[in-house]
Each structure stands twice: as C-alpha cells, then as structure tokens.
N, C-alpha and C positions, 0 to 999 in steps of 0.2 A: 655690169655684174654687181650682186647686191647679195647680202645676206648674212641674217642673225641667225645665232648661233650660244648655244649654252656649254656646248661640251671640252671645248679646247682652252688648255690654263698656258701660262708664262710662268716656270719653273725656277729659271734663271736670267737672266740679263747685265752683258755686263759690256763695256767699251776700252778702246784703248783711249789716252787723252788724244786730244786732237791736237796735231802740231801744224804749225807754220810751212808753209811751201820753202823748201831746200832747207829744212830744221833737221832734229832727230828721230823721225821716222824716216827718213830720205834715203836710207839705200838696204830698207826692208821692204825684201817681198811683198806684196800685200794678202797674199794668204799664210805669212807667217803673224802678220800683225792680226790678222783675222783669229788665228789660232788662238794668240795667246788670249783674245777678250773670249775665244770660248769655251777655252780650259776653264779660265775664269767661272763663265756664269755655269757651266756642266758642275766645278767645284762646290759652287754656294747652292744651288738647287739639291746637295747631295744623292748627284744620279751619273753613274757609272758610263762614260762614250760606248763603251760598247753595247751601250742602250738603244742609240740611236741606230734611226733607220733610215732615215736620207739625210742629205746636209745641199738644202738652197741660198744661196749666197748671189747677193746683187754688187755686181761688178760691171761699170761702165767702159774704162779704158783698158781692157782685161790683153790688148794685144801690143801695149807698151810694157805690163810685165813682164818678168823673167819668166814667170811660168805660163808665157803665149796665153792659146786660150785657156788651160786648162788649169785656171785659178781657183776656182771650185772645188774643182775636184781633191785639190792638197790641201784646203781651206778644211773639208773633214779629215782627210790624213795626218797632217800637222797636229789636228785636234782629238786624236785619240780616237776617232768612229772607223770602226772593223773594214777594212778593205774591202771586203765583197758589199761595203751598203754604198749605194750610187749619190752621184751629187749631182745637180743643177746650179747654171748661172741664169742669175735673170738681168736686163738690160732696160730700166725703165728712165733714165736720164736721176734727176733728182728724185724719182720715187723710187728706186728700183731696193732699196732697201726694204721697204714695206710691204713692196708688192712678193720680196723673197716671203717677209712673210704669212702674207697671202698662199701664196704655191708650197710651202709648209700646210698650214692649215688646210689646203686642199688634201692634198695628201691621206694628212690625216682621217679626217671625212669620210672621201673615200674607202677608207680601211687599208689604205697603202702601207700606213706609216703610224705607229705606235709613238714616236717621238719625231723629231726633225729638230735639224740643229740648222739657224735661219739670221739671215742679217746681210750686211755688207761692210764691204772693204774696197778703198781705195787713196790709194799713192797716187795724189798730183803732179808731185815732184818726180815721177817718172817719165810724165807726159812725152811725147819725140818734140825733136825740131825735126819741120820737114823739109825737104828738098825736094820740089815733084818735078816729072818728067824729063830725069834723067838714068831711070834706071836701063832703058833702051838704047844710049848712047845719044850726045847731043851734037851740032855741029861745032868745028871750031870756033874759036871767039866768046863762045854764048856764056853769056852769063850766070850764075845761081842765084837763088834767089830763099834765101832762108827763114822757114814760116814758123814761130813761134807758137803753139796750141794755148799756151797758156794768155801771153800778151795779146794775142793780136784778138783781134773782136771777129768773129766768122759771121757772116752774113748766113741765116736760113735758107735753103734754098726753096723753101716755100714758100714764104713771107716777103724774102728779100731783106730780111731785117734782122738786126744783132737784136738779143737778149737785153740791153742796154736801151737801145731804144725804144723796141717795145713796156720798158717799166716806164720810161717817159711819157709814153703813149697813157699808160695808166694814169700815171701822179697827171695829168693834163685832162685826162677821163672824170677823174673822180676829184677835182682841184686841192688832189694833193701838194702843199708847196714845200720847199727846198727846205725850209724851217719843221715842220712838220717829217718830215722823211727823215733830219739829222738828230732831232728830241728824240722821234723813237728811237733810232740807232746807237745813242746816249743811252739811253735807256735801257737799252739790252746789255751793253755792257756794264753798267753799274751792274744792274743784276746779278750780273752771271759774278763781277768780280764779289759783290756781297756772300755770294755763293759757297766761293773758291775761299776766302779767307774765314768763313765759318766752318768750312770741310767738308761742305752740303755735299759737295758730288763724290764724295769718297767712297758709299757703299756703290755708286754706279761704275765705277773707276776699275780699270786692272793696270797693277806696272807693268812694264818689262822691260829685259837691258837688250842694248844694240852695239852694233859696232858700228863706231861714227872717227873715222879718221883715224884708224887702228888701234883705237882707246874704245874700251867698253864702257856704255852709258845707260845709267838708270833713267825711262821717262817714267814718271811716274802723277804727273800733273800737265794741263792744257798748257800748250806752247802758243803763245797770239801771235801775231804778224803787227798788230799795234800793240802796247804793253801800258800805254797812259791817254788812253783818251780822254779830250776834255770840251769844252764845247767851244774855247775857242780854235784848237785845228779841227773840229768840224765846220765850223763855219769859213776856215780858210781852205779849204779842200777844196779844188777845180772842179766843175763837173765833167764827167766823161766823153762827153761830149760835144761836138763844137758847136751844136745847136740845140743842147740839152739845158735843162737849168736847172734840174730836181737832182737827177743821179751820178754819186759822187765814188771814190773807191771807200769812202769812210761808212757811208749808207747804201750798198751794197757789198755782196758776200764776195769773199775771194780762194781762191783754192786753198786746199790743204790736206793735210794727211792724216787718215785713222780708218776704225773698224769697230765696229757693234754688233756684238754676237748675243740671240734670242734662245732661247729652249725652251720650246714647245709640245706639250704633249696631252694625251688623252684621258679623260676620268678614271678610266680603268688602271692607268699607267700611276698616276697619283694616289689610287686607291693601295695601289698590290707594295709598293715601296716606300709606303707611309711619306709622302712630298706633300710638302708646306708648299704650296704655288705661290707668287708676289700678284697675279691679278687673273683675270678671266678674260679669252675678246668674246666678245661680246655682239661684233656685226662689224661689216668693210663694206664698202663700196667703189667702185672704178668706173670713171665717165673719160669722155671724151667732148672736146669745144674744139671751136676755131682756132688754128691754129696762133691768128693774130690776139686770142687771148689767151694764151699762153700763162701768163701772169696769172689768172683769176680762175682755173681751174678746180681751185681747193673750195670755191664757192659748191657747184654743183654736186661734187663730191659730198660733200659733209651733211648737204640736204637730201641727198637721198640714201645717204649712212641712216639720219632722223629718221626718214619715211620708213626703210625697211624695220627699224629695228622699236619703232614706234616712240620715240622716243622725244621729248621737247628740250630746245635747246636751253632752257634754262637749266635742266636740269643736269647739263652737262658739269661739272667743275673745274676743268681745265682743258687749254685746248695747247697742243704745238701745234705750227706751223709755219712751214720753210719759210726762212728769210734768206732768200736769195735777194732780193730788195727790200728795204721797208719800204717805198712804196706800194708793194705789190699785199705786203701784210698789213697794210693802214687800208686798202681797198680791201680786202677778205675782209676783214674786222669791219667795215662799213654796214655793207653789204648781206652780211650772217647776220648785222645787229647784235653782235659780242662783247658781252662785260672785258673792256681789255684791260681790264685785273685778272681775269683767268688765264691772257694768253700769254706764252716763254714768259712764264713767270722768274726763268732762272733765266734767262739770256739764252740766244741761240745762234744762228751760222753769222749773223753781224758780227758776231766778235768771235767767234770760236775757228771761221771761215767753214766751206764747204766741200768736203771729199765724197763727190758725188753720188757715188752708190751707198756712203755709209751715214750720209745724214738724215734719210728716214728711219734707219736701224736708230741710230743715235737717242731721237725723237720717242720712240718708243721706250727705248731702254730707259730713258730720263722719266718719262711720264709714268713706268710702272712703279720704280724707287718713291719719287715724289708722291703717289700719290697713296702710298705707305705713311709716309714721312708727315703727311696735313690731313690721313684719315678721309681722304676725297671718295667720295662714291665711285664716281664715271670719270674719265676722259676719254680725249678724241687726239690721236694724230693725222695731219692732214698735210698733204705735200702738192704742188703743181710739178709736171713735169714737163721737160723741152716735148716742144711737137703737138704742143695742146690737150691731156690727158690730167688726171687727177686720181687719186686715190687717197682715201679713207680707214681708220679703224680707229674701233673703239673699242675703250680696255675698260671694266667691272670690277671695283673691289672683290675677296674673295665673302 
C-alpha cells in the first residue's frame, strides 16, 4: 500500500519521556501514559477532544496490561474523546505506531473521521513471566520452568532465528564491524544527550506524575537504562552472542516504557477552528520482505514512499529510523545512499530504548517538532517491523 496525499495536517504531537525498563513509568497503565501525551498534544493544537472521531492507537503487548485488550479503547477515554467515538488497536511489532497512524489517516480519507486522535503506548515493564503448560494440571515431580519475555531471546518461528542474530546476519551482510555498530551507537547518544541538555526535546515532551512506591512522582524528562556512555564500555560490552561479534546490549535497543500521541485532522477541520498545524503527511507506504530480512525492511519502504509521492531522496531533509540495532540502521543508510547527517539527528531507541508500539509514534512526534525547529522542508519516518514488513511516511512543512 502506497499513497500521496495533500489533505491531512499534524495538529498536535506530543510523547511521554521514555523511561528505563522497571523506572517510573513502571506501574502505569499504558493507556493512562498514552493519555496524558494526548491531552498533551489535543492541548497545544488548541482543539477541543470532543473533536475527535476515532482514537487508533498501536499497542503490542496490550494482553499483559491492566486493561486486557482493550487498551485503545481507554487510551481515547482517558483522553477526553466523547464515549460514543470508537477506537482501534493496531499490532505492527516496531511499526505499529505509524501504521496507527496510517489507519487514522485512512479514516480520515475515507470521510469516516474529521479528526483521529493516533499513536502508541507501551509498558515493557509489564511484560509476564511465563510458566507454560501448567494451566491443565501437571504430573507430580514436574518441574517449572520460568520464561522471561524480556531476557530470554525468542527464536522466530519462521526463521528459526532471534532478532539478535539476524542483525548479525546484517552487520556480516553488509561488512558492518563491531567498531562501526559501537561509533554509531556513541553517536546517538551524544546526540540525543546534546539534546536533552539544550532542552531540544521540551516542546515534544509532556510531564506527568505517578505513583511509584506510594510516593508521587513527577517524570518529566527521558529516564536511560545507561546514563554515561562512553566509548570505552562500548568497547568493553560482550556481544550477545556466543557466536556473534558485531551485537552488543550497548548497540542494540532495549525495552522500555512510554507513549506518543498524534492529532490528525482534515483541511476543513483546520480551516473552521482557525488550527495552526506543525506539518502536513504528505505520502506512506507499507511493503512486505523476507522474513530473514527483517532488519532491512525500511529500505523498500522508503523507496516506494519516493516513487508514489514523486519524490528524490535528496530532497528529503531528515530521515528517523528505528534503531533497534545500529547495525540494521548502518545497512538502511548504505543502501538508500543517505547523507547520515540527516539521520536521528537527536539520537534515537540506542539510548532512549524501545516500547514497541510507541517508538514509531515517537519518530514521528520528534520529526514534526524538529523540523519546525531547523525550517526543514520534508522528512521521512521509517521503521522495520518483526515478521519482515516495513512502513513509511512522510511529513511536509506547512
């Protein structure tokens, strides 16, 4: 699926910070965390929730939350949009953010939906530990066997292969080496901390307080899982594997906890309540690859984002995309042939980590602030997702 498009603007966008796996987002909801980044950007867009008409929200582990499946759905409730307007979860692995807002902008389109309120959320630190094949009663003796979602590396049952392995597979593809995979991962953290300490992310930013150990807590900034990288524990860092040499936990992404809420809405809608939008999209695209490339997904994506929307890559100005490994983002960047001075120009899931459904929300949210911020014409966010999929869009100054 492919398609430009001139009529749907980005109103509002705003995220929670991203915290550390077992931090201070750790025993919220994640359609309350969701809410608050969309109170948020509904607030700075100066457009009333009971505006909206649907609310799609991409949520991966949505059956470890409190609210089972139906984390969506409280994800607009929470958020102030009128009970009787319907909401949608969408389930794209690492894209599922984007692709929410994708199925917004359909919406819209179609004439379904005057606004949509669009993004994801998701709580790592909810994740289960499992126990299987004792819910039926086991024999005496038998032992348990306790499977961590987070630790333990899950083999594909397609592939036969962890996520782990296949980025090795890449950085060996493409003669990415251990050195190169750790510079960029260096690299995205300086960035981001360049960032952080000039107060870049502040207009993308929302606070809010929690209850963390029967004390209320204000988060109101990124919470890392590292807090001083440097390049000497990158280079002391194991690789993850025992036959691996390139991927390490330093230079790949690791869980984490947040939410990035979009407002999206239609010319008319812009026109009638006098709305300043922050960008325009502009064209998306969604492919499908081999599953064993997994990793390189963002490539086909992004060029047939170009083809539909007519578009030359030079003239893009910035591009996200997912680092779930910087191997996998040193092969995109190859590959496209991309000035990588345009790309996570602020740092990205290297150092920030990855809450699955909301780090394409994320990507987005950052790239329409940003590209306010340096007067860029065009970007692109671009994500790979598990299962060998891809997905695209591109944002339009206004």
């Amino acid at each position: 699926m492919a398609l430009a498009s001139k009529g749907i603007f980005v109103v509002g966008a705003k995220r929670t910070p991203f915290c550390k796996y077992g931090g201070s987002l750790r025993e919220l909801p994640a359609s309350q965390a969701f809410a608050a980044a969309a109170k948020d950007a509904l607030n700075s867009g100066n457009l009333n929730p009971t505006l909206v008409d649907s609310t799609v929200v991409g949520n991966v582990n949505f059956l470890s939350q409190c609210d089972g499946g139906k984390t969506p759905r409280y994800c607009g409730i929470y958020a102030g949009v009128s009970i009787d307007k319907p909401a949608l979860g969408v389930n794209k692995a690492c894209g599922s953010g984007l692709q929410a807002v994708l199925a917004g902008i359909t919406e819209i389109l179609t004439g379904s939906a005057d606004v949509c309120l669009t993004g994801g959320t998701e709580l790592m630190s909810s994740l289960p530990i499992l126990v299987r094949n004792v819910r039926f009663g086991t024999t005496l003796g038998s032992t348990y066997h306790f499977e961590d979602h987070i630790k333990k590396r899950f083999l594909d049952s397609y592939t036969g292969l962890s996520l782990e392995k296949m980025a090795e597979n890449i950085a060996v593809k493409y003669n990415i080496s251990r050195e190169m995979s750790d510079d960029f991962a260096l690299k995205s953290y300086l960035k981001w901390k360049a960032g952080q300490e000039s107060k870049h992310f502040n207009d993308e930013l929302t606070s809010l307080k929690v209850i963390l150990r029967k004390k209320e807590v204000l988060v109101d900034r990124d919470e890392l899982t590292e807090v001083n990288i440097t390049s000497d524990n990158m280079a002391k860092s194991l690789p993850l594997l025992e036959d691996g040499a390139v991927v390490t936990s330093l230079n790949s992404s690791v869980p984490a906890d947040g939410a990035a809420a979009l407002v999206l809405a239609n010319e008319a809608t812009i026109k009638r309540n006098n709305l300043i939008p922050l960008a325009r999209v502009s064209g998306w695209a969604t492919v499908g690859v081999d599953p064993l490339e997994t990793g390189l997904a963002a490539v086909p994506a992004v060029k047939k984002l170009l083809q539909v929307t007519d578009t030359d890559i030079d003239s893009v100005d910035l591009f996200e995309v997912n680092e779930t490994f910087a191997a996998q983002v040193l092969a995109t960047v190859t590959e496209l042939k991309i000035d990588d001075s345009k790309v996570n120009v602020n740092g990205g899931a290297l150092v920030l980590g990855n809450p699955v459904a909301a780090t394409g929300a994320r990507m987005a949210v950052h790239l329409v602030h940003h590209m306010n911020h340096i007067k860029a014409k065009r970007a692109i966010a671009v994500s790979s997702c598990g299962g060998g999929q891809g997905v695209a869009v591109m944002f339009e100054a206004i």
